[in-house]
C-alpha positions as CSV (number, residue, x, y, z in Angstrom):
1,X,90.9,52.2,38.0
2,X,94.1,51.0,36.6
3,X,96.1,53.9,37.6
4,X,94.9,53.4,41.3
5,X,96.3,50.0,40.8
6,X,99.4,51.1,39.6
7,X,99.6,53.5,42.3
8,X,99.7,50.6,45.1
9,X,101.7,48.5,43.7
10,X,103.8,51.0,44.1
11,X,103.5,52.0,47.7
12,X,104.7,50.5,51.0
13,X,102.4,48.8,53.1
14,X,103.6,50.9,56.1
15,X,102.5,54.7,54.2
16,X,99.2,52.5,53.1
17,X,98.7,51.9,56.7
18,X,99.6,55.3,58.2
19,X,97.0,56.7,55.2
20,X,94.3,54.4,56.9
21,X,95.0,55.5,60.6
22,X,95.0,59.0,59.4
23,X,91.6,58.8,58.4
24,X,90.3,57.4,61.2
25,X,91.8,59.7,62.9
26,X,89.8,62.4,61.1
27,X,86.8,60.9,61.1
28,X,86.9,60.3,65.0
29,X,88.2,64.3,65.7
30,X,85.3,65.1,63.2
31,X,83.4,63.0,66.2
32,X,84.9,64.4,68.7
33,X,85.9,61.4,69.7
34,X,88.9,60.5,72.0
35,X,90.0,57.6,70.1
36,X,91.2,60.1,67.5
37,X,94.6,60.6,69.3
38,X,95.8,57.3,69.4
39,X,95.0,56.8,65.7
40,X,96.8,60.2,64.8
41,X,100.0,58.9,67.5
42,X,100.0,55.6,65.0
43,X,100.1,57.4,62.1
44,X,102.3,60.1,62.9
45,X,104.8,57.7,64.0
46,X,104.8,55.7,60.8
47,X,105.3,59.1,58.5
48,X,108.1,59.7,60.6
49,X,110.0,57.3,59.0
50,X,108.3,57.6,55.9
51,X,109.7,61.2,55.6
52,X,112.7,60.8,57.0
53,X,113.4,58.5,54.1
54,X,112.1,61.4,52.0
55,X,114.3,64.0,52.8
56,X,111.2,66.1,54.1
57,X,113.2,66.7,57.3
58,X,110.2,69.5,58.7
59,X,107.5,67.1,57.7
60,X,109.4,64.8,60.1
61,X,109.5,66.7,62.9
62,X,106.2,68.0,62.5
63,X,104.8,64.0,62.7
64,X,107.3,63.9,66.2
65,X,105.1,66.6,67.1
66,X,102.0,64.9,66.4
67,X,103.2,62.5,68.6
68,X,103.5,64.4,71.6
69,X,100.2,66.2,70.4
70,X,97.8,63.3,70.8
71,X,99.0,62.8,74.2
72,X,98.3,66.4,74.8
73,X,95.0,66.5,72.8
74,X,93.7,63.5,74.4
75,X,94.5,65.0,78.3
76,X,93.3,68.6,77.2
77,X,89.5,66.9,75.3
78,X,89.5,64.5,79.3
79,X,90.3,67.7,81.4
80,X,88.0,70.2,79.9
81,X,85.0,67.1,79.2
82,X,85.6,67.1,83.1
83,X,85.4,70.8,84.0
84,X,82.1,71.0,82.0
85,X,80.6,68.9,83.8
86,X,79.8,66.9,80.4
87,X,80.4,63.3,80.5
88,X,80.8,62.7,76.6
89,X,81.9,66.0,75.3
90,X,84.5,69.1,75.7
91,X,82.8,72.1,74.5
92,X,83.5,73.7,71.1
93,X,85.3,76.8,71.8
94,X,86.2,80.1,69.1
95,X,89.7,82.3,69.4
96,X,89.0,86.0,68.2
97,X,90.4,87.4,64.7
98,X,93.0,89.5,66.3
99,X,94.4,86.1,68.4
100,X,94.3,84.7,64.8
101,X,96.4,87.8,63.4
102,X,98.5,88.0,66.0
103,X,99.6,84.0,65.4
104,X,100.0,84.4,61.6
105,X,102.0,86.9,61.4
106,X,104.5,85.5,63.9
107,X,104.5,81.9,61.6
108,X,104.8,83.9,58.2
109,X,107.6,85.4,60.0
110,X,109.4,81.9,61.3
111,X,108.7,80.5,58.2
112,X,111.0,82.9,55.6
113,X,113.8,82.3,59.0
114,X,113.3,78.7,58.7
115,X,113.0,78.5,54.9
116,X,116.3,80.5,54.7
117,X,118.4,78.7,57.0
118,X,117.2,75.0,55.5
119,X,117.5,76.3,52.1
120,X,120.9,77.4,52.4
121,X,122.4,74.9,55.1
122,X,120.7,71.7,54.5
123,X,119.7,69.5,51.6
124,X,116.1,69.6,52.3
125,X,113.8,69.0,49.3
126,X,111.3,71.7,49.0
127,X,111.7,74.1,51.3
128,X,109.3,76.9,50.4
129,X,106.2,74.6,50.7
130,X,107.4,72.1,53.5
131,X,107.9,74.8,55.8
132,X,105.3,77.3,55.8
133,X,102.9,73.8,55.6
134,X,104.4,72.1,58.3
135,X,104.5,75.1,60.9
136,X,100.9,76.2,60.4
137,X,100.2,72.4,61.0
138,X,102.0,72.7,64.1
139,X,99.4,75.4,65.3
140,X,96.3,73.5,63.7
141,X,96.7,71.0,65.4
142,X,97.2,72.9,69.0
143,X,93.9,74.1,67.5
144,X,92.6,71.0,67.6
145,X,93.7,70.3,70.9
146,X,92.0,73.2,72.3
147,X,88.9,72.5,70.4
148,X,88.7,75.2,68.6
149,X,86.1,75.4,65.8
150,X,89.3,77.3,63.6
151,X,91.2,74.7,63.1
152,X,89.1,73.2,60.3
153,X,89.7,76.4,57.8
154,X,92.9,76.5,58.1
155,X,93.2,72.6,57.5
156,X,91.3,73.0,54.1
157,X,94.2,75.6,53.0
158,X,97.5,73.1,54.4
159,X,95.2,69.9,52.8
160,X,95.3,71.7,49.5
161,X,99.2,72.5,49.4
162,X,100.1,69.0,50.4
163,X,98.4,67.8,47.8
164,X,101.2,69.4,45.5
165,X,103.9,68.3,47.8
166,X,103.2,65.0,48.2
167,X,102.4,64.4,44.7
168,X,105.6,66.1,43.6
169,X,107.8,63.8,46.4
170,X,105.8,60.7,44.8
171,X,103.8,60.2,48.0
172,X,100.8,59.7,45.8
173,X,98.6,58.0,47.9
174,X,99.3,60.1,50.7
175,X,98.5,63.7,48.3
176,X,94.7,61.2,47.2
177,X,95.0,61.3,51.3
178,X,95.1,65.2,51.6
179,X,92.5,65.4,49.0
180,X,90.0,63.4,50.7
181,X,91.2,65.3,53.9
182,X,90.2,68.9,52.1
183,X,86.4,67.4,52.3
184,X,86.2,65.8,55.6
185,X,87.8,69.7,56.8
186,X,85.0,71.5,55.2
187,X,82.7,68.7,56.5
188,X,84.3,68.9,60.4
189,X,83.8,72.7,59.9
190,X,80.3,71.9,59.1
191,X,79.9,69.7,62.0
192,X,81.5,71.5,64.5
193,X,80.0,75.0,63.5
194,X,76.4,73.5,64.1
195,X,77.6,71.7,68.1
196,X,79.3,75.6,68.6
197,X,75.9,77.1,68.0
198,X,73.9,74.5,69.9
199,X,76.0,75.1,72.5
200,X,75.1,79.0,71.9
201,X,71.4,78.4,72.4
202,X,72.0,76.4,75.2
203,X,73.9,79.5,76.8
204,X,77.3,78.2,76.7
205,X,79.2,79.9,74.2
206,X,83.4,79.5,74.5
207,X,84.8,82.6,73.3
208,X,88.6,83.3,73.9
């Protein structure tokens, strides 16, 4: 327990609080709860500056875009809960493989033009795992937004690679943070997996 100790007195209160917001934020998406999105705007805007501070200039933008995300998220979960007809819940919806394909190729593909162009232009710390983690965060969390049962597995593999980064840029409670969050993916997964299929039996499967 001591190293935990150690560990906090050696972080700001502000990352300790965007940590805490974070997980709520998980823990209502894992919900599907609306009040995920203004605990992820909260957070994201606190690990702005955090980062910024950092020199993890993608991991910056990429909490910008979280931002503007939980304003989308939270429309997009209202206008589809409306459209259903449901009055507590969007339905759970699944992209085919070759959508999925098509989507990584094209962000393995920005992410060696990115990676190049901050390697050699910029002083950014890290390149080679700050961008590939923060662009296929970018379309998680439009996966998210769309509901899309997806966006869970590819969580677990970006939770597992900030672990490294974030322990490497002495963000330790924040890499305990994408630990934790490796768990509550594979549990969201879980969760959402079983509401897809009860929507299935019910006769309303949402395949795009």
């Amino acid at each position: 327990m001591q190293w935990m100790i150690d560990l906090l007195a050696l972080t700001s209160g502000w990352e300790l609080l965007a940590v805490l917001l974070a997980i709520v934020y998980v823990l209502f998406a894992i919900r599907q709860s609306l009040w995920c999105w203004p605990a992820a705007a909260m957070s994201a805007s606190i690990y702005t500056m955090l980062f910024l501070q950092g020199g993890l200039y993608m991991e910056s933008l990429l909490q910008v875009f979280y931002v503007v995300m939980a304003g989308y998220g939270y429309y997009q979960w209202t206008r589809v809960r409306h459209v259903a007809g449901s009055p507590t819940q969007a339905p759970v919806r699944q992209f085919q493989l070759s959508w999925h394909l098509r989507w990584i190729a094209a962000i393995v593909a920005a992410t060696l033009i990115i990676g190049w162009l901050l390697s050699r232009y910029t002083q950014a710390e890290l390149v080679w795992l700050d961008t590939p983690t923060t662009l296929f965060s970018l379309f998680a969390t439009f996966l998210v937004a769309r509901k899309a049962l997806e966006n869970w597995l590819y969580w677990i593999v970006i939770d597992i690679t900030y672990v490294a980064l974030f322990w490497v840029k002495g963000f330790y409670p924040t890499a305990i943070l994408f630990a934790i969050y490796t768990v509550m993916a594979l549990i969201g997964y879980i969760k959402w997996k079983k509401d897809y299929q009860q929507q299935e039996v019910a006769g309303e499967p949402c395949i795009n």
